[in-house]
PDB file with one MODEL, atoms N, CA, C and O in Angstrom:
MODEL        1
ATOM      1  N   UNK A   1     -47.879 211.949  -7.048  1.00  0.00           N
ATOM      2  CA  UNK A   1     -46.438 212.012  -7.006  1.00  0.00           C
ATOM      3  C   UNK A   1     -45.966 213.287  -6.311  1.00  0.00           C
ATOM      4  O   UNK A   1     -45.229 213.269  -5.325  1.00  0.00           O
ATOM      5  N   UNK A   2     -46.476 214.486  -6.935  1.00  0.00           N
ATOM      6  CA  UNK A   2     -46.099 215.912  -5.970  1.00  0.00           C
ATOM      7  C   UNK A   2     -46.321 215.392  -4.269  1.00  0.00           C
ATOM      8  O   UNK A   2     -45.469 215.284  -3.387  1.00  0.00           O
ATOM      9  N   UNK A   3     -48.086 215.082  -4.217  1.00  0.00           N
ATOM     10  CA  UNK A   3     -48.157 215.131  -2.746  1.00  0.00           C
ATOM     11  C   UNK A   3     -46.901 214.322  -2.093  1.00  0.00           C
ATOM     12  O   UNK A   3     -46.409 214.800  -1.071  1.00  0.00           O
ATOM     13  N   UNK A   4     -46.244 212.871  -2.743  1.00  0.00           N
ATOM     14  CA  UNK A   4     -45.803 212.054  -1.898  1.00  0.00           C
ATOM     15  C   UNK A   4     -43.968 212.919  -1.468  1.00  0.00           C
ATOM     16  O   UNK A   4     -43.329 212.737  -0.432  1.00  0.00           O
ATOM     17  N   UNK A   5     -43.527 213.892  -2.772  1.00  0.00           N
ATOM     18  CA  UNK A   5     -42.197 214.800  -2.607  1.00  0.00           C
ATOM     19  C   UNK A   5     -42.739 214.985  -1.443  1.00  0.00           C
ATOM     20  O   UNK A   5     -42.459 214.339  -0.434  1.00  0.00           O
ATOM     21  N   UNK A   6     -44.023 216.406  -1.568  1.00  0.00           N
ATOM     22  CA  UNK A   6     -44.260 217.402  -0.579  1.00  0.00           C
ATOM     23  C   UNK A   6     -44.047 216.621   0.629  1.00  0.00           C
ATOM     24  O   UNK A   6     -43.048 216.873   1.304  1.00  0.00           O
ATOM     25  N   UNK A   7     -45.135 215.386   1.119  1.00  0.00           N
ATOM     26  CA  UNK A   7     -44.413 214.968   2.398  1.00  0.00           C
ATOM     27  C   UNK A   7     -42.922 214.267   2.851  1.00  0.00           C
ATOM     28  O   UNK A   7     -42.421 214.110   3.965  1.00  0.00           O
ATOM     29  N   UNK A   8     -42.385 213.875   1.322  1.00  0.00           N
ATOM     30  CA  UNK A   8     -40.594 213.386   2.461  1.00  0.00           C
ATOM     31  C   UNK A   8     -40.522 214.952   2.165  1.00  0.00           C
ATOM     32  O   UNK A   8     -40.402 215.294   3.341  1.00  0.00           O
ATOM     33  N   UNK A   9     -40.509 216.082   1.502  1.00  0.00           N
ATOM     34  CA  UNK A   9     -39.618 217.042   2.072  1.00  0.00           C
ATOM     35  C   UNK A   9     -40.301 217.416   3.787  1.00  0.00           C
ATOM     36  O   UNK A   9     -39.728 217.353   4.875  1.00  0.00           O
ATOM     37  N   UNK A  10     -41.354 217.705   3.535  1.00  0.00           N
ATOM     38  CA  UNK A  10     -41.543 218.211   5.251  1.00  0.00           C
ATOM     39  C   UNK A  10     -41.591 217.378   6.449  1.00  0.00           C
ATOM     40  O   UNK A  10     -41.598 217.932   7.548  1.00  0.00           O
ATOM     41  N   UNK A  11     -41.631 215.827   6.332  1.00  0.00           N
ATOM     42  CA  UNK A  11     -41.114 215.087   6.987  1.00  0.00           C
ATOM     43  C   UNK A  11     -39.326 215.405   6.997  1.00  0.00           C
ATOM     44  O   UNK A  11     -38.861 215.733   8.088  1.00  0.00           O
ATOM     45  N   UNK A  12     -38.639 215.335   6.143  1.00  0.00           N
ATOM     46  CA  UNK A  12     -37.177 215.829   6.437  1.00  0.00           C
ATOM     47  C   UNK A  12     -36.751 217.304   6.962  1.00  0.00           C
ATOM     48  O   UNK A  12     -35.681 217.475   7.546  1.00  0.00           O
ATOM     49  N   UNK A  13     -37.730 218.427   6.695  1.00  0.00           N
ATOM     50  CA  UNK A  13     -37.395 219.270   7.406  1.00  0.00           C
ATOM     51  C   UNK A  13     -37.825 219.477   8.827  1.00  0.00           C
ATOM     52  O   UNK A  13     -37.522 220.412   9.569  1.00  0.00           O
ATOM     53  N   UNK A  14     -38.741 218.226   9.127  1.00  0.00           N
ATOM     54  CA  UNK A  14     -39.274 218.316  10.622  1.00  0.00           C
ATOM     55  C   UNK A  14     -38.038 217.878  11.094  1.00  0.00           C
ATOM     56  O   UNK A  14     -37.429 218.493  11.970  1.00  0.00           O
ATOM     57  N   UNK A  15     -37.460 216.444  10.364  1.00  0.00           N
ATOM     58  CA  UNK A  15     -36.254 215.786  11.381  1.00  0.00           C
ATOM     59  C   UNK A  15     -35.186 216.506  11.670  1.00  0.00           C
ATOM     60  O   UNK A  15     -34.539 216.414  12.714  1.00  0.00           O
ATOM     61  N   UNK A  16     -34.836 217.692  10.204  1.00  0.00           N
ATOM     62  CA  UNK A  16     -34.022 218.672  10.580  1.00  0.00           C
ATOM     63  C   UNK A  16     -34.059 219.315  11.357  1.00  0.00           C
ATOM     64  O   UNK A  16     -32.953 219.334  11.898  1.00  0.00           O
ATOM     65  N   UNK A  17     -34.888 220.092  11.928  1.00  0.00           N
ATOM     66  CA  UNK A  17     -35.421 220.608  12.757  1.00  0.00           C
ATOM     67  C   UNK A  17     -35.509 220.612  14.496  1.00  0.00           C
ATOM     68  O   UNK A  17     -35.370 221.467  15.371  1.00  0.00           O
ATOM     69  N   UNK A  18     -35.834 219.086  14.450  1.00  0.00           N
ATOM     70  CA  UNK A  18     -35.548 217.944  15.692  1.00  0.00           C
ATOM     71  C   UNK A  18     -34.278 218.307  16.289  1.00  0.00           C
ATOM     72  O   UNK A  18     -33.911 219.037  17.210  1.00  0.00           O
ATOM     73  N   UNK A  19     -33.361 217.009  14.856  1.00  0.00           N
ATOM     74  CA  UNK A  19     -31.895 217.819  15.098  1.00  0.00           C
ATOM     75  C   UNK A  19     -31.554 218.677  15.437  1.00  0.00           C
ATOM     76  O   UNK A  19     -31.107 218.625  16.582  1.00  0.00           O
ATOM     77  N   UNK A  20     -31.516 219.945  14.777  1.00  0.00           N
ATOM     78  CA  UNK A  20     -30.889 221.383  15.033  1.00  0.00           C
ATOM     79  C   UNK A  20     -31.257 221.603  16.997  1.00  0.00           C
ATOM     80  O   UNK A  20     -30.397 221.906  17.824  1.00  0.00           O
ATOM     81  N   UNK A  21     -32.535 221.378  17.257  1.00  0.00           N
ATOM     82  CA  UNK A  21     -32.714 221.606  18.134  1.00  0.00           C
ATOM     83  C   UNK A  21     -31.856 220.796  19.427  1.00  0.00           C
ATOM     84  O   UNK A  21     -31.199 221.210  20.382  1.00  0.00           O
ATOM     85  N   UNK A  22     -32.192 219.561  18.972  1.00  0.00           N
ATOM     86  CA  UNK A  22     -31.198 218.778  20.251  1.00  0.00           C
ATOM     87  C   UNK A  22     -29.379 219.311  19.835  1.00  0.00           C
ATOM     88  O   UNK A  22     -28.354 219.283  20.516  1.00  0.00           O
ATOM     89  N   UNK A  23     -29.585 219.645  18.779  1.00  0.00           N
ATOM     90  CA  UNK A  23     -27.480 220.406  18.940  1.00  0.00           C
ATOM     91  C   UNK A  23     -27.715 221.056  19.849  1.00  0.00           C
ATOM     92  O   UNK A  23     -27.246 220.690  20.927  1.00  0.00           O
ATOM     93  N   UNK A  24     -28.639 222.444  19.788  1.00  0.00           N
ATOM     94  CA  UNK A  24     -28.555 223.806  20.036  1.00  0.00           C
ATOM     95  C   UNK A  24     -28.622 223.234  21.615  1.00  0.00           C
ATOM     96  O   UNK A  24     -27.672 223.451  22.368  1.00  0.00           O
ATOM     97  N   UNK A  25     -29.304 222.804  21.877  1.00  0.00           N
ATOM     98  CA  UNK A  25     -29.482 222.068  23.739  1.00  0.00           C
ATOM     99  C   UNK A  25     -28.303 220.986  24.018  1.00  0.00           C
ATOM    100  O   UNK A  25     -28.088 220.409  25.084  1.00  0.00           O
ATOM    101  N   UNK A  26     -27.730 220.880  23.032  1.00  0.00           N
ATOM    102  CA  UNK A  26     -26.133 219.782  23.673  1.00  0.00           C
ATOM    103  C   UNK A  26     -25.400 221.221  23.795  1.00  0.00           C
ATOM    104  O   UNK A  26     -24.896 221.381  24.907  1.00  0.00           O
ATOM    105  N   UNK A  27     -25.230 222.288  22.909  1.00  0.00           N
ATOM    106  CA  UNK A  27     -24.773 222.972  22.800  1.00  0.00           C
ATOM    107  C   UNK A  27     -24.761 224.025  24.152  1.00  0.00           C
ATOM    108  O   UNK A  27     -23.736 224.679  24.342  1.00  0.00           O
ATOM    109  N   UNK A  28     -25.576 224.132  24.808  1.00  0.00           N
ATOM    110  CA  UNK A  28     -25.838 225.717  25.512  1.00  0.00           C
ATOM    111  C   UNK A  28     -25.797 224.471  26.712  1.00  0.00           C
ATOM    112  O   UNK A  28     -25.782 224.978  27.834  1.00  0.00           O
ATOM    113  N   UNK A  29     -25.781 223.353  26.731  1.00  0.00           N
ATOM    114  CA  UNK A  29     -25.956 222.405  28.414  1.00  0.00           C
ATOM    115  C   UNK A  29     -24.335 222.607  28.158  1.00  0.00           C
ATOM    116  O   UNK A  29     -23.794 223.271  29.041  1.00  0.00           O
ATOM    117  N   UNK A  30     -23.487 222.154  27.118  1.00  0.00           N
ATOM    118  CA  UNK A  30     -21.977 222.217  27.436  1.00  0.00           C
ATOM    119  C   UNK A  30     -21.505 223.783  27.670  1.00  0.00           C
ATOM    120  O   UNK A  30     -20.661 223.834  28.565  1.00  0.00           O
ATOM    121  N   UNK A  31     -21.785 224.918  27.174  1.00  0.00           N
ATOM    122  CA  UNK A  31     -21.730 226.181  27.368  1.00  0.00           C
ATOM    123  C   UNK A  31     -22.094 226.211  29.053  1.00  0.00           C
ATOM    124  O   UNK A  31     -21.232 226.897  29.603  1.00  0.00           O
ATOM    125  N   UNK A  32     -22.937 225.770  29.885  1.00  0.00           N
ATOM    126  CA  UNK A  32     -23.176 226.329  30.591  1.00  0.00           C
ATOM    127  C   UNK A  32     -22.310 225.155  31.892  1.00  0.00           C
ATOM    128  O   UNK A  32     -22.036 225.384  33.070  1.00  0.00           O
ATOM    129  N   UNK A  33     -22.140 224.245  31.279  1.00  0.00           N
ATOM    130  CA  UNK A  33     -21.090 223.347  32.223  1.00  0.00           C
ATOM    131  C   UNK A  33     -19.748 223.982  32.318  1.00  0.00           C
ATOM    132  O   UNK A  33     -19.122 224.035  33.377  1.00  0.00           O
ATOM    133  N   UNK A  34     -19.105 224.704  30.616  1.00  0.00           N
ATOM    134  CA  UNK A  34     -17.764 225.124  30.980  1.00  0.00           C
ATOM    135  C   UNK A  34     -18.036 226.313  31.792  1.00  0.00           C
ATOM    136  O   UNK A  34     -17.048 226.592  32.471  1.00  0.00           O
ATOM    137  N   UNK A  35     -19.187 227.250  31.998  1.00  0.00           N
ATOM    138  CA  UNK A  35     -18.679 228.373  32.482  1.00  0.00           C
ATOM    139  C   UNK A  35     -18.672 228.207  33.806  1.00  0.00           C
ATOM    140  O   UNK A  35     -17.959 228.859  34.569  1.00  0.00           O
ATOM    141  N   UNK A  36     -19.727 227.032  34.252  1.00  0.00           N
ATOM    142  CA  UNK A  36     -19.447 226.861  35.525  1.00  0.00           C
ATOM    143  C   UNK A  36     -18.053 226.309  36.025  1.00  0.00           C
ATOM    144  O   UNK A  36     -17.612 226.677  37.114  1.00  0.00           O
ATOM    145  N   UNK A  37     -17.549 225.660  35.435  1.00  0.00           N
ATOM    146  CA  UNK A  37     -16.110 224.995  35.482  1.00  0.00           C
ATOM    147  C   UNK A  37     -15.395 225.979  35.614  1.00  0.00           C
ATOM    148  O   UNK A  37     -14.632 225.895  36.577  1.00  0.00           O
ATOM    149  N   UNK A  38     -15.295 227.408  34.698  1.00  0.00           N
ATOM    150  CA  UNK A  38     -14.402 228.337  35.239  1.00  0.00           C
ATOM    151  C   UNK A  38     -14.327 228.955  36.357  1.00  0.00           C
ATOM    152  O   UNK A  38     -13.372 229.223  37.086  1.00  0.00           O
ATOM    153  N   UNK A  39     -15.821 229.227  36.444  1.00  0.00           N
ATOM    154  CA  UNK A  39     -16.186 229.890  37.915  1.00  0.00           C
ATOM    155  C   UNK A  39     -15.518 228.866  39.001  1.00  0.00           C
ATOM    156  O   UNK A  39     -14.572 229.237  39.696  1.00  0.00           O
ATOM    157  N   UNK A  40     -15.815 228.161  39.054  1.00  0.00           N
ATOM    158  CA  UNK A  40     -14.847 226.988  40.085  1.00  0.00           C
ATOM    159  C   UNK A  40     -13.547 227.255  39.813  1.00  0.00           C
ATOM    160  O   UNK A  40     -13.038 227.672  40.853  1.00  0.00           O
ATOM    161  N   UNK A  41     -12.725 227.221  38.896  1.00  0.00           N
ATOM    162  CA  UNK A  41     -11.655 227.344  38.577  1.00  0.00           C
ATOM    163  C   UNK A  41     -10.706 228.783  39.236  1.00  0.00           C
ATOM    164  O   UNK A  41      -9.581 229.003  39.686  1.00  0.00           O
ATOM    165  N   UNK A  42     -11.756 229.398  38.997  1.00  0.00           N
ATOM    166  CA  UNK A  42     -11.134 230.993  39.046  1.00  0.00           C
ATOM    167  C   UNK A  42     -11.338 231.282  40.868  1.00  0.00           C
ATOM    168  O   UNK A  42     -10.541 232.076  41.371  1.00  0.00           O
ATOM    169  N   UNK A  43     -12.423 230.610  41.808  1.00  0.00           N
ATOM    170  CA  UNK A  43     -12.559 230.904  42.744  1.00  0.00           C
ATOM    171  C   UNK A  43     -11.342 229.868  43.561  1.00  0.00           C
ATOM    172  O   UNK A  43     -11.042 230.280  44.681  1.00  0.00           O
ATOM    173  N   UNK A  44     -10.636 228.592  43.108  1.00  0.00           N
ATOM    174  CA  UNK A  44     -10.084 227.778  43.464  1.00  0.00           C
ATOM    175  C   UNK A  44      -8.491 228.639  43.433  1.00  0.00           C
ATOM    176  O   UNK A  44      -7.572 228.678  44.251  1.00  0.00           O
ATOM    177  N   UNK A  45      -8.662 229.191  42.258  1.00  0.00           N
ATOM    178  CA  UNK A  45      -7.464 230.369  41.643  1.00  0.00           C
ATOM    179  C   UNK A  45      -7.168 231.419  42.854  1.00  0.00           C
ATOM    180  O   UNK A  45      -6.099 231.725  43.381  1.00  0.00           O
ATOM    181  N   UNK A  46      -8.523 231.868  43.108  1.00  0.00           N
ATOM    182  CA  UNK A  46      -8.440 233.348  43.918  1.00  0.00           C
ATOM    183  C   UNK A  46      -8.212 232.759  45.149  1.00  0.00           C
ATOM    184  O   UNK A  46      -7.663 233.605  45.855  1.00  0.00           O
ATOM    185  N   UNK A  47      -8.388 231.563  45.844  1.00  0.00           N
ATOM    186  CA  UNK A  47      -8.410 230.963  47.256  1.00  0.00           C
ATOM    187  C   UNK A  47      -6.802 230.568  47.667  1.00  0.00           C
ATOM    188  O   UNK A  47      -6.323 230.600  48.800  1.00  0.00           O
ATOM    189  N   UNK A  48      -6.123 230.189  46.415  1.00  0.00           N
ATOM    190  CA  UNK A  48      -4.620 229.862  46.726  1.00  0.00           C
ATOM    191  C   UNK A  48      -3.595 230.935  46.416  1.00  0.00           C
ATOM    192  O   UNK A  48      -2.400 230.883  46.708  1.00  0.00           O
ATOM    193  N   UNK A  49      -4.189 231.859  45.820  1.00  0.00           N
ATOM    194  CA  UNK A  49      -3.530 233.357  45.940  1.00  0.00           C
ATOM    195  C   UNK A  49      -3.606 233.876  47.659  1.00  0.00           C
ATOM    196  O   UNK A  49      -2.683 234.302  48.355  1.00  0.00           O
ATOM    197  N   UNK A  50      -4.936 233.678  47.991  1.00  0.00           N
ATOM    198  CA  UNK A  50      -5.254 234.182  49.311  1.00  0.00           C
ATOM    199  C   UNK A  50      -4.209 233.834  50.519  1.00  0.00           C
ATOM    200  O   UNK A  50      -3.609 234.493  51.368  1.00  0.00           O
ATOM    201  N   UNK A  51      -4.329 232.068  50.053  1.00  0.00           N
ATOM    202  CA  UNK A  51      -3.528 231.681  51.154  1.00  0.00           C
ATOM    203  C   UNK A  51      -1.725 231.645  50.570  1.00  0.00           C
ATOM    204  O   UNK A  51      -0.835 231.247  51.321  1.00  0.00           O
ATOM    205  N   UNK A  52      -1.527 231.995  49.538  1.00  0.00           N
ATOM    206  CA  UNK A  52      -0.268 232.080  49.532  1.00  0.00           C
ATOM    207  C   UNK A  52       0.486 233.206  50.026  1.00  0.00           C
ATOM    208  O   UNK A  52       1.638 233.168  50.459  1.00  0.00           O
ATOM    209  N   UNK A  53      -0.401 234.390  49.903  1.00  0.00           N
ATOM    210  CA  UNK A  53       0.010 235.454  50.388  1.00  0.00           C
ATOM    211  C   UNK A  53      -0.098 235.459  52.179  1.00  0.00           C
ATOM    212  O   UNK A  53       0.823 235.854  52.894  1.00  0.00           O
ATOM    213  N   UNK A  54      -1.358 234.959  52.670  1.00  0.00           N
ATOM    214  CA  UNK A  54      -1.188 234.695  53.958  1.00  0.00           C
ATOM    215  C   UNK A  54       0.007 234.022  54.723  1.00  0.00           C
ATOM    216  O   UNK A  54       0.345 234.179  55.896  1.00  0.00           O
ATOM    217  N   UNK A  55       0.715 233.003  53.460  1.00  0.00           N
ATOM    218  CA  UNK A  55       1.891 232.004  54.236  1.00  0.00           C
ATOM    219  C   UNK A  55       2.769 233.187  54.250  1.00  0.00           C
ATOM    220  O   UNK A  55       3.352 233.554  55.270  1.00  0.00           O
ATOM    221  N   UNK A  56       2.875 233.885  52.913  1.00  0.00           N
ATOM    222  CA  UNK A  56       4.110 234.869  53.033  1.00  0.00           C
ATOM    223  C   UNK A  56       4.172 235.854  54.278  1.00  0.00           C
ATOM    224  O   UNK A  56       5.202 235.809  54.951  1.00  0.00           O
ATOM    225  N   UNK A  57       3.376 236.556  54.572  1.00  0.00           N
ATOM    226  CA  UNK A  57       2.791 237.096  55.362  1.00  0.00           C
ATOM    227  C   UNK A  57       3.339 237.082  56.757  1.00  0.00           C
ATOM    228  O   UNK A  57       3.806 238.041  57.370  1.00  0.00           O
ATOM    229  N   UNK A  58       3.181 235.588  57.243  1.00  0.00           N
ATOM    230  CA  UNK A  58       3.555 234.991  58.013  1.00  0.00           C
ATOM    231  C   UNK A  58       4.964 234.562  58.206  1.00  0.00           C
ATOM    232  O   UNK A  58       5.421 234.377  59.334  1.00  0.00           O
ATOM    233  N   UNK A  59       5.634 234.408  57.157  1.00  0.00           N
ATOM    234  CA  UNK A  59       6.939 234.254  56.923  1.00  0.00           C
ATOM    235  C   UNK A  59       7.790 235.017  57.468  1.00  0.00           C
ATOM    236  O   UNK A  59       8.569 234.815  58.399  1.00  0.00           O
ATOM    237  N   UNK A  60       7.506 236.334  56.530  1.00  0.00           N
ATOM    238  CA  UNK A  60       7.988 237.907  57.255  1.00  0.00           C
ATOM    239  C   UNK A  60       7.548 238.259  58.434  1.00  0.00           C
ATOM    240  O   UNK A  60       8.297 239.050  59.006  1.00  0.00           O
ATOM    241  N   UNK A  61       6.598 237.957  59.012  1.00  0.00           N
ATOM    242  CA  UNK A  61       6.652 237.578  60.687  1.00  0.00           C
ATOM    243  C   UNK A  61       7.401 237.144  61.549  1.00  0.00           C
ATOM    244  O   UNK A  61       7.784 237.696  62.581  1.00  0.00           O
ATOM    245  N   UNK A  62       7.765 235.560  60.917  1.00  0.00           N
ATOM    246  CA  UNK A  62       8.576 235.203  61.402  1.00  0.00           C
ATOM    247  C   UNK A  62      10.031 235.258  61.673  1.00  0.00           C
ATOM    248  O   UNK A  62      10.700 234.978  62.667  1.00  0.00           O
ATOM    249  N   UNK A  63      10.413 235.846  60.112  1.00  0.00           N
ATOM    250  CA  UNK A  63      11.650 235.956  59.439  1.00  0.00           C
ATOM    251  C   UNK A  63      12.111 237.228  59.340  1.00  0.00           C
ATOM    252  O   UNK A  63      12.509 237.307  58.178  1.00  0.00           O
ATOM    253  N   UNK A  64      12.290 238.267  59.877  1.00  0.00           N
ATOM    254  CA  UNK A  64      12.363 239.713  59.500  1.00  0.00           C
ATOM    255  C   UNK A  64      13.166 240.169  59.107  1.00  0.00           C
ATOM    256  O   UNK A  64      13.125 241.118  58.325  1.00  0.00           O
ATOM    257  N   UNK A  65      14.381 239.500  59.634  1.00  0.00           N
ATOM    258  CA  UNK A  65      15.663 239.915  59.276  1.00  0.00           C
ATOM    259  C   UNK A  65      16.074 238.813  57.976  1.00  0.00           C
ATOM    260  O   UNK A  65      16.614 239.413  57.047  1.00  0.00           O
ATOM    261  N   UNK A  66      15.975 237.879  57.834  1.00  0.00           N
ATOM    262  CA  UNK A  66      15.929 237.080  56.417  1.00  0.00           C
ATOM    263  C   UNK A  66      15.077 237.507  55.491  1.00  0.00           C
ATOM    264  O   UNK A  66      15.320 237.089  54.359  1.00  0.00           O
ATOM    265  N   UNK A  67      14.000 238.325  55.626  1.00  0.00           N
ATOM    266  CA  UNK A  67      13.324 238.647  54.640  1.00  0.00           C
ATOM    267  C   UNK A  67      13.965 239.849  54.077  1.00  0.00           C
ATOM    268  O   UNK A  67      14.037 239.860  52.848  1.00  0.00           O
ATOM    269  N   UNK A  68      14.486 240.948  54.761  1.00  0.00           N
ATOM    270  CA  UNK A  68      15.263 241.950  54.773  1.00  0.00           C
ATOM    271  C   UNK A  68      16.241 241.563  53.871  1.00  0.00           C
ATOM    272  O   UNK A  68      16.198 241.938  52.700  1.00  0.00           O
ATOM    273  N   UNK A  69      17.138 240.833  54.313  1.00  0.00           N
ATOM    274  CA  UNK A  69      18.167 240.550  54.031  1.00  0.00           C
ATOM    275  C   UNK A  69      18.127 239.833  52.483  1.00  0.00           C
ATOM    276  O   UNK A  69      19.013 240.014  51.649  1.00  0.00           O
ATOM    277  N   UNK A  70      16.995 239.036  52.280  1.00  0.00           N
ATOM    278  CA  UNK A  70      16.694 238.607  51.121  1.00  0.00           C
ATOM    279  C   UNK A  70      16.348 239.498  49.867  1.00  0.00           C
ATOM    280  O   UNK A  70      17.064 239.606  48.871  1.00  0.00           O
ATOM    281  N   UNK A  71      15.203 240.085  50.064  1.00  0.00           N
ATOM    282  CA  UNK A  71      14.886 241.159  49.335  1.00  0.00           C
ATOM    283  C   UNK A  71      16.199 242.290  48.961  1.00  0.00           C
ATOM    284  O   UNK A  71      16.233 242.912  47.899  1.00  0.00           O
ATOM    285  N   UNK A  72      17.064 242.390  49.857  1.00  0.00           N
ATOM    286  CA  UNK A  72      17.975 243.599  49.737  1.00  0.00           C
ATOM    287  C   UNK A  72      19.263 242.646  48.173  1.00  0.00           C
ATOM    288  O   UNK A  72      19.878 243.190  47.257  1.00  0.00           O
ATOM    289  N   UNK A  73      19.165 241.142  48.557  1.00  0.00           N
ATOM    290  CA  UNK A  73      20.248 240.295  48.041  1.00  0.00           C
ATOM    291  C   UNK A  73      19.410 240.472  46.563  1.00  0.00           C
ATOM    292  O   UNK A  73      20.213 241.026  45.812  1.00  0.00           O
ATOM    293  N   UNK A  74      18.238 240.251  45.894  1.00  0.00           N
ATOM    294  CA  UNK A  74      17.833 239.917  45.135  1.00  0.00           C
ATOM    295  C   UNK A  74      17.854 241.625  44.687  1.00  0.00           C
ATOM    296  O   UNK A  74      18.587 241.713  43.702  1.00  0.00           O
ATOM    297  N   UNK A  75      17.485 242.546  44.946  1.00  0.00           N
ATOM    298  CA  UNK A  75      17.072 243.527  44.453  1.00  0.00           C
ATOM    299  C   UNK A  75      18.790 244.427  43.627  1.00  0.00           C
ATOM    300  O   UNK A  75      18.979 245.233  42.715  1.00  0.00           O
ATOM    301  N   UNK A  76      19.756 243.605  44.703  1.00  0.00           N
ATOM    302  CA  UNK A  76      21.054 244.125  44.336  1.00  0.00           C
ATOM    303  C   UNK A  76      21.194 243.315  43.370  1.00  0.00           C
ATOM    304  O   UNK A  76      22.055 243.882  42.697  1.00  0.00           O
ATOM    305  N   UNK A  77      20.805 241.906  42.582  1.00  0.00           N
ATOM    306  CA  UNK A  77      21.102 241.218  41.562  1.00  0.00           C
ATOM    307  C   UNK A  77      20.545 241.653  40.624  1.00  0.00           C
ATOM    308  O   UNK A  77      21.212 241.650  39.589  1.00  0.00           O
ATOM    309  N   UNK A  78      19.476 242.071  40.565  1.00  0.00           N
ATOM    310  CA  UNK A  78      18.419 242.701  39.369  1.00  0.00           C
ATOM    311  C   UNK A  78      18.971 244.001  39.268  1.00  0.00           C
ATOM    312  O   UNK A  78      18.734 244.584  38.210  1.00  0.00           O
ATOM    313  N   UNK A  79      19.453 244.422  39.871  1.00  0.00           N
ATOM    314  CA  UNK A  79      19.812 246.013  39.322  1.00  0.00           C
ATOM    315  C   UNK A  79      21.003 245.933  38.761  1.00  0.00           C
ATOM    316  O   UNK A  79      21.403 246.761  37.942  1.00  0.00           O
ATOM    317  N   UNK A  80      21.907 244.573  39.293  1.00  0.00           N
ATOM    318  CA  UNK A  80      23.527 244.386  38.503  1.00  0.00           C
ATOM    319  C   UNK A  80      22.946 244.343  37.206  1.00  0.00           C
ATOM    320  O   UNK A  80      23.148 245.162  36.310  1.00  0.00           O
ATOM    321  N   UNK A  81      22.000 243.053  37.145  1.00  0.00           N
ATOM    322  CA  UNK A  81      21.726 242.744  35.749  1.00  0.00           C
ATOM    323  C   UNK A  81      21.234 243.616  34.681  1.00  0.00           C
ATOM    324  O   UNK A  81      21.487 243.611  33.476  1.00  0.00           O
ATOM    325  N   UNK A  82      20.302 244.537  35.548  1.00  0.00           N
ATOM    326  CA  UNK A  82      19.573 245.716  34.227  1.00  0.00           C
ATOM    327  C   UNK A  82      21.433 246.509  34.164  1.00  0.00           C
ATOM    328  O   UNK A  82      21.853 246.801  33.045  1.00  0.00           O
ATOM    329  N   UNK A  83      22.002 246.672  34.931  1.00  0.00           N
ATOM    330  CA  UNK A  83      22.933 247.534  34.514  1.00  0.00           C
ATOM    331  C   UNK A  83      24.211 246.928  33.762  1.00  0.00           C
ATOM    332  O   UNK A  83      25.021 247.711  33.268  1.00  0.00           O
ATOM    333  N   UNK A  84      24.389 245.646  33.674  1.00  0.00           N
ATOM    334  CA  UNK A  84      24.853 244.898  32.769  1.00  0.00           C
ATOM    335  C   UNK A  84      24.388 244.917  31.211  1.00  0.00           C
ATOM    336  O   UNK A  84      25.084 245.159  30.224  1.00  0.00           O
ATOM    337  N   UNK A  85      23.145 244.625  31.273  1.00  0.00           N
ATOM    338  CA  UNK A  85      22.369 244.767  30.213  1.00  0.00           C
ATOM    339  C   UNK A  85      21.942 246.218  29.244  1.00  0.00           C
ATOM    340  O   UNK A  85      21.448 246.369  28.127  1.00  0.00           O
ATOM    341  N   UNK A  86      22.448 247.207  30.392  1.00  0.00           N
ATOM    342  CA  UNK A  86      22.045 248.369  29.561  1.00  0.00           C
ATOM    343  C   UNK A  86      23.596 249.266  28.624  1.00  0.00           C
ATOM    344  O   UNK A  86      23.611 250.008  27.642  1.00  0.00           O
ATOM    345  N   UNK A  87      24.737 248.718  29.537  1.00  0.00           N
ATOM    346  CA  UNK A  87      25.810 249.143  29.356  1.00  0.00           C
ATOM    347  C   UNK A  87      26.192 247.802  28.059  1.00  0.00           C
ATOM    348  O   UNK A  87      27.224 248.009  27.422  1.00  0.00           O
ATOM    349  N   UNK A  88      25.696 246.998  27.838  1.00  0.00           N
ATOM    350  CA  UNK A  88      26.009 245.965  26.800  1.00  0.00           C
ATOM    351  C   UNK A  88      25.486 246.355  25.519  1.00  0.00           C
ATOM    352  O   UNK A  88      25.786 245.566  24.623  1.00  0.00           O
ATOM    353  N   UNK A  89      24.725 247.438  25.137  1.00  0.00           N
ATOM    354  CA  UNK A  89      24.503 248.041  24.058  1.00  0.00           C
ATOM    355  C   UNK A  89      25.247 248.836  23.582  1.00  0.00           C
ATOM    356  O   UNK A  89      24.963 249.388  22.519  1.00  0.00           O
TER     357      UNK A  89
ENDMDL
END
């Protein structure tokens, strides 16, 4: 009777065992899929920064006096507003 415990327990801690192991390998194969996913992510990230700044770039090339003129319009709205906002206290 002991011997027949002794083997379902170490037959069940082999299967445990099994188990644990195929988690730990679902586990570290999905770990290593998301990080690659970020890395894609983040280089897809850094590539449309690149070219967004290149369009701008180009813009103000084209546009010099609208860009001027823009920047000067917006920068006079943000300073109404902080000074709206600071005199409202």
């Amino acid at each position: 009777m002991t011997e027949a415990v002794l083997d379902k327990t170490s037959e069940q801690l082999a299967d445990s065992a099994r188990k644990i192991s195929r988690a730990t390998t679902a586990f570290v194969d999905a770990m290593d899929e998301s990080i690659e996913t970020m890395k894609h992510a983040a280089k897809r990230g850094g590539d449309a920064v690149e070219e967004f700044m290149e369009e701008n770039t180009q813009r103000v090339k084209r546009h010099p006096v609208e860009t001027v003129v823009t920047a000067f319009a917006g920068g006079f709205l943000l300073g109404g507003l902080v000074s709206w906002l600071v005199r409202r206290r």
